[in-house]
N, C-alpha and C positions, 0 to 999 in steps of 0.2 A: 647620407653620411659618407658614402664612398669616393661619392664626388670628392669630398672635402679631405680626405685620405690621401687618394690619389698622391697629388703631386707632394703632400710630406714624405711619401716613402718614396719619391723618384725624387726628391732631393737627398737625403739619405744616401741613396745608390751612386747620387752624384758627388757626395763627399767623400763614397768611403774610393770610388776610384780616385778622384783627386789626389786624397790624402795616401794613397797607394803609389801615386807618381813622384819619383826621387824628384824632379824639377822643384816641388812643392816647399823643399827644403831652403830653396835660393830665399824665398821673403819668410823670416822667420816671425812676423807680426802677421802674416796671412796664413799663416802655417800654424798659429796660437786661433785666432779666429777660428778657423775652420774645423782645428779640434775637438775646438770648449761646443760649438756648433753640434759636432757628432755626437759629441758626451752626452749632449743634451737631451738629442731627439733619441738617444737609445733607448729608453724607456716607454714612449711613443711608439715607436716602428713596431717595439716586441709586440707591444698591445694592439697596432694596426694589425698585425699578420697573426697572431691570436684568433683576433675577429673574423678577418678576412676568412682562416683556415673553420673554423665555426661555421659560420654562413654555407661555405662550402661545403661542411660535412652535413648542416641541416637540409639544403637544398635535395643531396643525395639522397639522405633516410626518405623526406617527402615522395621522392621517386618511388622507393622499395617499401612505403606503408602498406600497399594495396598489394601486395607481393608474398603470393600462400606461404613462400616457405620464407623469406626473410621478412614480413610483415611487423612480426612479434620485435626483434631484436631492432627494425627501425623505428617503430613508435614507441619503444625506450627510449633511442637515443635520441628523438624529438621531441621527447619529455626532458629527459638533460639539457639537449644544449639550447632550447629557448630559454629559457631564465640565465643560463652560460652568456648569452649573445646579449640579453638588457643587463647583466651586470658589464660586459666589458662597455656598450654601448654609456651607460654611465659613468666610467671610468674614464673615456676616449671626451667625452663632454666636459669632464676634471681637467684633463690633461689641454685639451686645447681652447680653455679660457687665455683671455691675454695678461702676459705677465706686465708688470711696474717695469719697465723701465731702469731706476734705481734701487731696484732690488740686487741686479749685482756692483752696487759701487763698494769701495770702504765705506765704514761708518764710524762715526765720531758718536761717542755714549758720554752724558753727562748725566750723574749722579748727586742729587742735593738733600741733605737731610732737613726733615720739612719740620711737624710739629714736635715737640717728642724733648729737646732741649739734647742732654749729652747720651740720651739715651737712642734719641735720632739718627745722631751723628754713626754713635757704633753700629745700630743698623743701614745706616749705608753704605759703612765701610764691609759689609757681610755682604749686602748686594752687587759693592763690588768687584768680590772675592769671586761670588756666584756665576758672575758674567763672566771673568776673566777664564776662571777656571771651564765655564761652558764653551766657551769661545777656543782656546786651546786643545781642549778635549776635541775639538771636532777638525784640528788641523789649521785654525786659523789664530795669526800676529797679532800680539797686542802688543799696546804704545802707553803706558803713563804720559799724558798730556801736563798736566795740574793738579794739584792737590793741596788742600788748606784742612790742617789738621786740627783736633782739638786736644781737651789735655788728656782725656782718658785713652788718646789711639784711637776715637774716630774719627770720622771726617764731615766740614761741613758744609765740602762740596770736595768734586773729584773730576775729570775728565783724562777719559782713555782710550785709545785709536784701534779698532780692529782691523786691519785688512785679511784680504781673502777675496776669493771670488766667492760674491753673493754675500757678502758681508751682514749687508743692510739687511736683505729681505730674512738672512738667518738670525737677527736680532730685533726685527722691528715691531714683535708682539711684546718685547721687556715694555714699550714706552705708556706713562703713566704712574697715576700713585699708587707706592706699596707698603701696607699697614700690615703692620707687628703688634699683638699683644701676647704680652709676657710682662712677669717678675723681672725688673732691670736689675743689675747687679749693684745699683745706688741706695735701691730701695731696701728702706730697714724692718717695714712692719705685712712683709710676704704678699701689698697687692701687687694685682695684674694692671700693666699700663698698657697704654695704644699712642704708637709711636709711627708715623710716617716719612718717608722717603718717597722722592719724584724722582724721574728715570725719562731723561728724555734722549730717542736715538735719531738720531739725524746722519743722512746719505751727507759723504764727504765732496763737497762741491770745489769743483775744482774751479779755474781761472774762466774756463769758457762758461763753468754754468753762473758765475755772481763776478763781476767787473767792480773793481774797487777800484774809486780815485785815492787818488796819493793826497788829495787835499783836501779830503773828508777824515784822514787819519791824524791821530796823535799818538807818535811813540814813545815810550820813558823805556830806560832800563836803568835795569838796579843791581845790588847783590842775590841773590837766593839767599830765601831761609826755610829752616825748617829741618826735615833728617835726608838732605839730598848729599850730606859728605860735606866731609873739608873741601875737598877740590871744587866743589858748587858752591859752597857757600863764601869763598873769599875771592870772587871774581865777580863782574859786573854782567854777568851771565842772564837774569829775568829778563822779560821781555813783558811791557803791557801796552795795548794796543788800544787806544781810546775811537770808536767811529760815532765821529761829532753827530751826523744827520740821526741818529739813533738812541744818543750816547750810551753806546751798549761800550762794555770794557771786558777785554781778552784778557787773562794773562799766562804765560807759559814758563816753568823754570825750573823744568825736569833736567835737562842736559846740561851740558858744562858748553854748551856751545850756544853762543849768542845769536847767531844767524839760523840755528837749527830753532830755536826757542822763538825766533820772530818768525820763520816760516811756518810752524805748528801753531802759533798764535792765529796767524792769518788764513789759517788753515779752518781753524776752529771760527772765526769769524765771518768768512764765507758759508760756513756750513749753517751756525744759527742765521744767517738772514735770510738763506735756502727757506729752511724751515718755517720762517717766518712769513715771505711767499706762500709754500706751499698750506699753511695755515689759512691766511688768506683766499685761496684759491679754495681750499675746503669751506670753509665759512659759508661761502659763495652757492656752493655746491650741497649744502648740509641737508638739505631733502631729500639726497639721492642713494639711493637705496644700496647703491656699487661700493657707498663709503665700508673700509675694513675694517674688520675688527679692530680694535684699539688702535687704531690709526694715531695716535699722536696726543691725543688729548690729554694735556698734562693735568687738567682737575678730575680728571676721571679715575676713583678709584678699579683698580683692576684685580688686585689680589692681597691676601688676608692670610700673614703668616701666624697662626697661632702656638704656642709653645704649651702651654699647660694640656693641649690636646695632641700634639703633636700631628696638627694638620695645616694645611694647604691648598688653599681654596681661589681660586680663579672665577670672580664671579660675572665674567663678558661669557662663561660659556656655564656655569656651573659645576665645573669641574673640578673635585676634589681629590686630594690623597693623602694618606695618613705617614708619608714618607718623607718630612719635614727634612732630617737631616739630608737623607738623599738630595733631596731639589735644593738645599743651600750647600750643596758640595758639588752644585752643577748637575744635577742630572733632570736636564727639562726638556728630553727631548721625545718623553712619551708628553708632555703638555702641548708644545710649540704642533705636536701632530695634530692631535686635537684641534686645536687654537686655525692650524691650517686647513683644514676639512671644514669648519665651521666656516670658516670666511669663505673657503672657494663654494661648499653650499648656498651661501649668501648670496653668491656674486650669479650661479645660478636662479635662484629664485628669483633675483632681479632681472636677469636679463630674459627670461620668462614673462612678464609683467605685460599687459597689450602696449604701455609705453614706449618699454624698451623694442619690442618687435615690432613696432610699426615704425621709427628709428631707423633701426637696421634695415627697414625694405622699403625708406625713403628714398 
């Protein structure tokens, strides 16, 4: 284990002098790197020299167990800090799994309301109220991409842009279906309906990660409609994007701006064919034990909002709470932990497996 220490915390040392050196100020893109880098391993280092100092004090006591008069006070403290040194030991095993890659890009969330009719729609439009407001709450940009309303104020479909750092990885356990039962406000004779909403998140891809011909597109623009304003709605401002090899159809018509509305179109259509790829590539892959938690799978039911109980239920991990209102006013970030621990668990037991370790010492 220490081997593998090692050189994180002499990287560490090597950042925090760097980042010490005024020079380091001339390249302000290597001077963001190298930051977001420190920011990172902080939590790492602490728990390296935790350990480190751990080890170091059991090493000691073992010296002084055999020891008349300090005997007593060091096989207490050798009964302490072993069980101290396998939890940080499993902790340090957390921390230096490998991370996704696109976990820190933006992320593009599209929101559809599935079975459910107009009862649907206003459940998606709560879901997302949910994100946006979780999204925010924790310091990060949100973008109204698209939205198609219906007549009661919900919606039956919606796309909206978070940026941040770490965007993706802080929303990528939303993706999937999510089922509401409750008393709709249409309904006259006081039953309970089950109404679904699909929630898929996809990492924002940009121009280097998906290559669009110009002659696989068809563009149309139109006026906006809808409740985007006078000033949207009497200018030739939509933007929809047709990509023939697919024929998937974009469309964006939040801005008063035509070239902003074709780049977030184009934006949003790199990103589903991302996804579309990387579905594929799962597919591919779907025996493998590393796949995460609700990774993507949009028929995959994930969570169960119930009203008449006032619960909330996540059944990828079991995890419930009786805090209904809370979690649809955004507060998911005692779940999303949960949700995290189980997966980096997962990703452990996998890589435990004689498979996976014979792999790694091929």
């Amino acid at each position: 284990m220490l081997e593998k220490l090692q050189p994180l915390e002499a990287e560490y040392q090597q950042l925090e002098r760097q980042l010490a050196d005024p020079a380091v100020f001339t390249n302000p893109s290597e001077y963001q790197r190298m930051s977001k880098r420190y920011a990172d391993m902080g939590h790492l280092v602490s728990t390296i020299r935790q350990y480190k100092e751990a080890l170091a004090h059991l090493e000691e006591a073992r010296e002084l167990q055999f020891d008349p008069e300090l005997g007593e006070m060091a096989q207490a403290d050798i009964a302490r800090l072993e069980p101290r040194i396998h939890e940080l030991e499993a902790e340090l095993e957390l921390l230096l799994l490998p991370k996704d890659p696109l976990d820190e890009k933006n992320v593009i969330v599209e929101i559809r309301a599935g079975t459910g009719g107009e009862e649907a729609a206003l459940f998606a439009a709560e879901l997302r109220d949910m994100l946006i407001r979780y999204a925010q709450n924790h310091g990060y940009k949100t973008e109204i991409l698209d939205t198609s309303y219906t007549d009661l104020g919900g919606v039956s479909k919606v796309s909206f842009e978070v940026t941040g750092a770490g965007a993706y990885g802080f929303l990528k356990y939303e993706a999937g279906v999510h089922r509401v039962q409750r008393v709709p406000a249409t309904e006259t004779q006081g039953r309970i309906h089950t109404s679904t909403a699909t929630v898929a998140v996809m990492p924002e891809a940009e121009e280097v990660d998906v290559q669009l011909d110009p002659a696989d597109l068809e563009i149309t623009v139109s006026r906006a409609s809808g409740p985007g304003g006078q000033g949207v709605n009497t200018t030739d401002s939509a933007v929809q994007v047709l990509h023939k090899p697919t024929g998937m159809i974009v469309s964006c018509m939040e801005s008063r701006s035509q070239i902003k509305n074709k780049e977030k179109a184009l934006s949003i259509l790199r990103s589903r064919l991302l996804e579309i790829r990387r579905a594929e590539e799962a597919a591919r892959r779907r025996e493998d034990r590393l796949a995460q938690i609700g990774a993507g799978e949009r028929s995959e039911k994930i969570r169960t909002y119930n009203f008449p109980q006032s619960r909330v239920t996540d059944h990828r991990i079991g995890w419930t709470t009786h805090d209904l209102e809370g979690v649809l006013s955004g507060n998911l970030t005692k779940l999303h932990e949960a949700l995290r621990k189980a997966d980096q668990e997962r990703q452990l037991e996998a890589l435990s497996t004689p498979e996976a370790t014979s792999s790694r010492s091929a």
